[in-house]
VOTOR-708955 format. One record per residue (C-alpha): residue in three letters; y, x, z. Coordinates in Angstrom, 2 decimals, always signed. Each point is the difference from the previous one (the first is absolute). Example, Ala and Ser with C-alpha at 12.3 -4.5 7.8 and 13.67 -1.06 7.14 Angstrom:
2
 resn       Y       X       Z
  ALA   -4.50  +12.30   +7.80
  SER   +3.44   +1.37   -0.66
% end
This chain:
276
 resn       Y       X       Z
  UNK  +16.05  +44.72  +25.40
  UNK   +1.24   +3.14   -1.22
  UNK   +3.41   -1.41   -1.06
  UNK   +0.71   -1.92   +3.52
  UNK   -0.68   +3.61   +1.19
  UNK   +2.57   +1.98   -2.04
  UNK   +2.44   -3.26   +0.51
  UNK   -0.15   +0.21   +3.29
  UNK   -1.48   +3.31   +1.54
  UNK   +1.50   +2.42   -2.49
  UNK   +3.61   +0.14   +0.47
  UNK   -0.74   +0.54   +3.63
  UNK   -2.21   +3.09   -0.81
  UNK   +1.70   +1.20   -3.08
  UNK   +3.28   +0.97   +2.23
  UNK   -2.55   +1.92   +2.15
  UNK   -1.04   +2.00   -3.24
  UNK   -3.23   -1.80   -0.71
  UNK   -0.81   -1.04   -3.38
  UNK   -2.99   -2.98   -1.25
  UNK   -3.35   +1.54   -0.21
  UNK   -3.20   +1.52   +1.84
  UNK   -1.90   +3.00   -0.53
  UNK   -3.41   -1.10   -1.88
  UNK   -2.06   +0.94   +3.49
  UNK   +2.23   -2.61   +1.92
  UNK   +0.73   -2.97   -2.35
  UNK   -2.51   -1.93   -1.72
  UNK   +0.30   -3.48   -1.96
  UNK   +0.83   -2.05   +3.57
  UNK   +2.18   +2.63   +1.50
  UNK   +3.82   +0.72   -0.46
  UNK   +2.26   +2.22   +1.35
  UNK   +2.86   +2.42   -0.17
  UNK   +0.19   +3.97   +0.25
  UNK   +2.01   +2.63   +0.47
  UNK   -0.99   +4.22   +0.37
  UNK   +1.48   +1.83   +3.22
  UNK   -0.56   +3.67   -0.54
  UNK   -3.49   -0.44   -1.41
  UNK   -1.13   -2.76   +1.52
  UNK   +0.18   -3.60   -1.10
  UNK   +0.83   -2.64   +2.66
  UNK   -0.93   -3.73   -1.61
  UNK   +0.49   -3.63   +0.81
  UNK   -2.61   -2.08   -0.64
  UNK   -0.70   -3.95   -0.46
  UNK   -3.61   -0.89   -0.93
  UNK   -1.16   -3.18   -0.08
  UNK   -3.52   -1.57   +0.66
  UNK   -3.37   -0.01   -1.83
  UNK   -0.51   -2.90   +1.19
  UNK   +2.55   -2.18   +1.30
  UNK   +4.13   -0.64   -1.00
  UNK   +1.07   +2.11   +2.48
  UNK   +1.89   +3.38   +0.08
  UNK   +1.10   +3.09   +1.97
  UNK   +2.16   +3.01   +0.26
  UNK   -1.17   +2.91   +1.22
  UNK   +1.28   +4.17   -0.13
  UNK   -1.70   +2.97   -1.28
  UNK   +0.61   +3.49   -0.33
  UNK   -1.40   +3.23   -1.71
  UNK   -0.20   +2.05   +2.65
  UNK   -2.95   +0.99   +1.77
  UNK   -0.89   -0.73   +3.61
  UNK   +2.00   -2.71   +0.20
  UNK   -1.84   -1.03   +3.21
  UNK   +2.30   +1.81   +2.03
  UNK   +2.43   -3.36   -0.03
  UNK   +1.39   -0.58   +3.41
  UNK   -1.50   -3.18   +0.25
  UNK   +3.07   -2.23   +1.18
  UNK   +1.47   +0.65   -3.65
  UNK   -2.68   -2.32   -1.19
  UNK   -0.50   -2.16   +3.27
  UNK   +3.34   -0.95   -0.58
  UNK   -0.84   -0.97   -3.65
  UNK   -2.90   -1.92   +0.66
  UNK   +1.78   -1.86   +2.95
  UNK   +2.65   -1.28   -2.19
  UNK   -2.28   -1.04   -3.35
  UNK   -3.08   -2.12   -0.74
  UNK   -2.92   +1.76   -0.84
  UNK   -0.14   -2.21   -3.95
  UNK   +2.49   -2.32   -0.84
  UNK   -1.31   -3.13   -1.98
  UNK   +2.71   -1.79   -2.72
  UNK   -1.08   -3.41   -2.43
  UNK   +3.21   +0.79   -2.11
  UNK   +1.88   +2.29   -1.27
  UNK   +2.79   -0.90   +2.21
  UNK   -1.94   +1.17   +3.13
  UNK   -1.12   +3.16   -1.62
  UNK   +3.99   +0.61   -0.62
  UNK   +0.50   -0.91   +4.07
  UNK   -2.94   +1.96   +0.72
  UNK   +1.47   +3.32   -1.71
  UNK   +3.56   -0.60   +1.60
  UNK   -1.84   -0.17   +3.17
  UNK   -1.98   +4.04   -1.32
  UNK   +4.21   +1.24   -0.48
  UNK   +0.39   -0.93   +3.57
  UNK   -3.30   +1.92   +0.82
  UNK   +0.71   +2.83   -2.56
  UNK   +4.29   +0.16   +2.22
  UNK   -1.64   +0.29   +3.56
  UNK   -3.04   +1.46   -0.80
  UNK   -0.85   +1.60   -3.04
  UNK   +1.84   +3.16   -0.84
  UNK   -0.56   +1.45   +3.62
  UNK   -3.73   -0.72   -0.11
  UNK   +0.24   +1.89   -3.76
  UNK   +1.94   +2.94   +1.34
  UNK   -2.72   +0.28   +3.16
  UNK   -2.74   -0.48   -2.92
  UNK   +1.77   +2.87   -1.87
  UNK   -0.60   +2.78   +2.94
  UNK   -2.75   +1.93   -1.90
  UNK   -2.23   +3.42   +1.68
  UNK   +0.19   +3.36   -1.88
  UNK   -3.84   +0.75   -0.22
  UNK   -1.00   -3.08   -1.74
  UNK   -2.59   -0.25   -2.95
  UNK   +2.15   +0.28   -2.82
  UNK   -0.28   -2.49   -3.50
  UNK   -0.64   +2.89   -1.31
  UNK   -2.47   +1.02   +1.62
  UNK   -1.71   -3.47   +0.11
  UNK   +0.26   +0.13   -3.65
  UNK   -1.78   +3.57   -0.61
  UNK   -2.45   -1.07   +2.46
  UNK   -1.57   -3.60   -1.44
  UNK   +0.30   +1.90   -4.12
  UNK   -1.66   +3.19   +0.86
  UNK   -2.22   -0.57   +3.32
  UNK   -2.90   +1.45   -1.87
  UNK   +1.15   +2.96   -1.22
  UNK   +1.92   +0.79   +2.99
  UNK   -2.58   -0.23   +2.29
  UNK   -2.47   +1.95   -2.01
  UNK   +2.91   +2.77   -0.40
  UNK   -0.30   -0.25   +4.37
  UNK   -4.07   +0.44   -0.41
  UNK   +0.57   +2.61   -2.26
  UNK   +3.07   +2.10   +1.56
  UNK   -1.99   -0.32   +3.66
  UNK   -3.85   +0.18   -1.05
  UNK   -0.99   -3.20   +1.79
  UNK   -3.47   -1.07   +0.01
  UNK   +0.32   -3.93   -0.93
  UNK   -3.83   -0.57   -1.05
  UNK   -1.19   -1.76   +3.49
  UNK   +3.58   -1.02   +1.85
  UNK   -1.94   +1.17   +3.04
  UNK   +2.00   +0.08   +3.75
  UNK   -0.40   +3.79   -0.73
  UNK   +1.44   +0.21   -3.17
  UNK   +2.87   -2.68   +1.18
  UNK   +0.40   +2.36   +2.97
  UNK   +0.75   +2.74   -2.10
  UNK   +2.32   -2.13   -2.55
  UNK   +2.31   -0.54   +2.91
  UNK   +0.15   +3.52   +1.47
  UNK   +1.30   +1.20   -3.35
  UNK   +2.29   -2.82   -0.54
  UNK   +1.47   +0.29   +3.57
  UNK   +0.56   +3.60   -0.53
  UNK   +1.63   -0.67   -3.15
  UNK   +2.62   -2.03   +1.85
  UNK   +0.80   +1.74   +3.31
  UNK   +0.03   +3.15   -2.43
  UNK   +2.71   -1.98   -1.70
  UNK   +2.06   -1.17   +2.78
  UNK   +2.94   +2.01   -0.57
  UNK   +0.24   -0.76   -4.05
  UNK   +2.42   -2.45   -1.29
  UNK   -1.37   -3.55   -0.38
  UNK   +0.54   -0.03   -3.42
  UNK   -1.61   +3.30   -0.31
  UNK   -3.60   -1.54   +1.58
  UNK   +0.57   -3.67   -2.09
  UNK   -2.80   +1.10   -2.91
  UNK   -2.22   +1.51   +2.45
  UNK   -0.19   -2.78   +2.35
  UNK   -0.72   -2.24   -3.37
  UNK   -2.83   +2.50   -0.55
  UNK   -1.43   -0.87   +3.25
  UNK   +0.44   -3.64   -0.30
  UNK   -1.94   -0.14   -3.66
  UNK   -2.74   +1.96   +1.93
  UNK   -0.37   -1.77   +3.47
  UNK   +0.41   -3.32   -2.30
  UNK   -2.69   +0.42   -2.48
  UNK   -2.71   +1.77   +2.55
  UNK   +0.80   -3.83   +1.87
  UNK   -0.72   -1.79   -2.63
  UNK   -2.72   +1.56   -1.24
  UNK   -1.95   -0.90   +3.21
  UNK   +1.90   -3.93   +1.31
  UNK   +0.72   -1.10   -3.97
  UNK   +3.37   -1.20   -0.90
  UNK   +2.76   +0.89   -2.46
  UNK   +3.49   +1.74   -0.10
  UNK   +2.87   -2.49   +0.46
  UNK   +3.71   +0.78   -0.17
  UNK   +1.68   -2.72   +2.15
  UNK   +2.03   -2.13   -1.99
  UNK   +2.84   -0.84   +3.02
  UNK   -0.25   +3.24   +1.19
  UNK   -0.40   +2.87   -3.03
  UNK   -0.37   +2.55   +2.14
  UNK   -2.85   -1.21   +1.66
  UNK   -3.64   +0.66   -1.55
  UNK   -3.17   -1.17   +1.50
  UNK   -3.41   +0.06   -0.56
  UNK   -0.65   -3.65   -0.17
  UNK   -2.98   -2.31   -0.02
  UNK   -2.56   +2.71   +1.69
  UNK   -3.80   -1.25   +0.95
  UNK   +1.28   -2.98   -2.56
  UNK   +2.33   -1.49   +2.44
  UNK   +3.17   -1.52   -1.76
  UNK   +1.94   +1.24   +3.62
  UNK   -1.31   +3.01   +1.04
  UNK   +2.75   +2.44   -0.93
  UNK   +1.00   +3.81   +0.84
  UNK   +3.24   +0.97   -0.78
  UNK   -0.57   +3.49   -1.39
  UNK   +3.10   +1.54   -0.71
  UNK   +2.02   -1.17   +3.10
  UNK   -2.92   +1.60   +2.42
  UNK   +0.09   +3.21   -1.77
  UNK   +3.86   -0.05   +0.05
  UNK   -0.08   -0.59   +4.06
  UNK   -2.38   +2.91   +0.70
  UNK   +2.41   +2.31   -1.42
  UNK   +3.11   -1.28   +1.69
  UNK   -2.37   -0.29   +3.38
  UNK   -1.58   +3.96   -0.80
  UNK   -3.38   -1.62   +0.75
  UNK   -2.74   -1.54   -2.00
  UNK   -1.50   -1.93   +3.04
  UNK   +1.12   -3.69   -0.63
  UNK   -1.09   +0.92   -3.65
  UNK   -3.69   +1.25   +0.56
  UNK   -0.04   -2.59   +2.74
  UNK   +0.02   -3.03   -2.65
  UNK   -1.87   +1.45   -2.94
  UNK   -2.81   +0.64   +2.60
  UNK   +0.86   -3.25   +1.23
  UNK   -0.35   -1.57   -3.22
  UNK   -3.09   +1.66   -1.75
  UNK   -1.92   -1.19   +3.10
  UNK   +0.86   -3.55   -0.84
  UNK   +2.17   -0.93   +3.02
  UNK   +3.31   -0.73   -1.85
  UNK   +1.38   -2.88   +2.00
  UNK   -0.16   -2.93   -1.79
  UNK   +1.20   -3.09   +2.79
  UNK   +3.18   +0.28   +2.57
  UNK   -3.13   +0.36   +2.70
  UNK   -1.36   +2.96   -2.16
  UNK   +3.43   +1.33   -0.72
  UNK   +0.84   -0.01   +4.36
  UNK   -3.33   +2.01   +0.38
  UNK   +1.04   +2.21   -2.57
  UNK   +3.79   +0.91   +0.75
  UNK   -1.71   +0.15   +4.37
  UNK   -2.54   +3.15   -1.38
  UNK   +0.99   +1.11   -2.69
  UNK   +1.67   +3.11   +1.23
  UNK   -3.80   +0.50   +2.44
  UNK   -2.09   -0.08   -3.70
  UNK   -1.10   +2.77   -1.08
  UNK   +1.56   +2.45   +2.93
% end
């Protein structure tokens, strides 16, 4: 597979200044693709094939974060003009089947990339995500310690009071730098983090697709149940208010994470009436 793909996918790419190769997080034994950095983000085209059945497809990727912001024609017209999986018997149709991805990759590919490539300035940083899932522990001891926070119960009183000094921490930042406010917002995640876990269970995860992402995973033993730490604290900073964030750790200690799309609907409907 891999050598239909440089045949026939590469010197398309290559002129466009993307070399053979994915990041470690994106490619695995059944995936292969191209890359190429833009400022510091990498934009990559990928072809993975099946688990299960001879069949393959090409898909685009980016480093960026919130790459939901796509105007959603960019891929409407993508997925209007391309099978979801392509099956092949021989290696001939697997070398039709990429000729067919160059088409794709001409019409399609490099403006969805660029589009993908449109990152936001307050963003979790790798770095961050990295300090964050090595030294949760310590950090968030350092935020019991520096603030004299009475952890022994987790009580709503002692929860209240964890968010009034956190929320004063951050409008009494508003002004600073982001980079300036990066370590104490990772302070606040350790903390928040390991007072959640300590009640619903679970365990620090950095997100391999996304590295800047990292969740408390797995709480009340559910494989699904998932809070995504670093990215909440992050938001209440830019958005000078801890209210979404106190919102669904209260949310979530009571045991009403939303677990179905049903569950989920009730939840995004009142979540901004709990705990008013």
């Amino acid at each position: 597979m891999k050598k239909i793909i440089v045949k026939t996918i590469g010197p398309e790419v290559e002129k466009n200044g993307f070399v053979y190769g994915l990041d470690k997080r994106y490619g695995d034994k059944l995936s292969w693709g191209f890359t190429r950095e833009v400022g510091n983000i990498k934009q990559m085209i990928i072809i993975q094939k099946s688990y299960f059945m001879k069949e393959v497809g090409l898909s685009f990727d980016t480093t960026a974060w919130k790459r939901h912001n796509l105007p959603q024609a960019s891929f409407q017209d993508f997925y209007n003009d391309r099978k979801e999986m392509y099956l092949y018997e021989t290696e001939e149709d697997v070398e039709k089947i990429m000729m067919e991805f160059v088409e794709l990759i001409r019409k399609h590919g490099y403006k969805i990339l660029e589009e993908l490539s449109i990152e936001e300035q307050i963003i979790p940083t790798i770095e961050m995500a990295d300090k964050l899932i090595k030294f949760y522990k310590a950090l968030g001891e350092k935020f019991i310690s520096d603030n004299k926070l009475s952890v022994i119960e987790c009580s709503k009183e002692d929860m209240s009071d964890w968010f009034e000094i956190i929320e004063k921490k951050i409008i009494d930042t508003k002004a600073e730098p982001y980079e300036n406010v990066q370590e104490m917002l990772v302070e606040i995640a350790a903390f928040i983090g390991e007072q959640l876990r300590k009640v619903v269970g679970g365990e620090w995860k950095q997100s391999r697709i996304e590295p800047r992402q990292v969740l408390i995973g797995g709480m009340n033993s559910y494989m699904m149940r998932v809070c995504g730490v670093l990215i909440n604290v992050v938001e209440a900073w830019k958005n000078q208010s801890t209210k979404r964030l106190k919102q669904e750790y209260i949310y979530i200690i009571d045991g009403k994470l939303p677990m179905t799309k049903e569950q989920m609907k009730e939840y995004r409907a009142n979540r901004d009436k709990y705990f008013a």
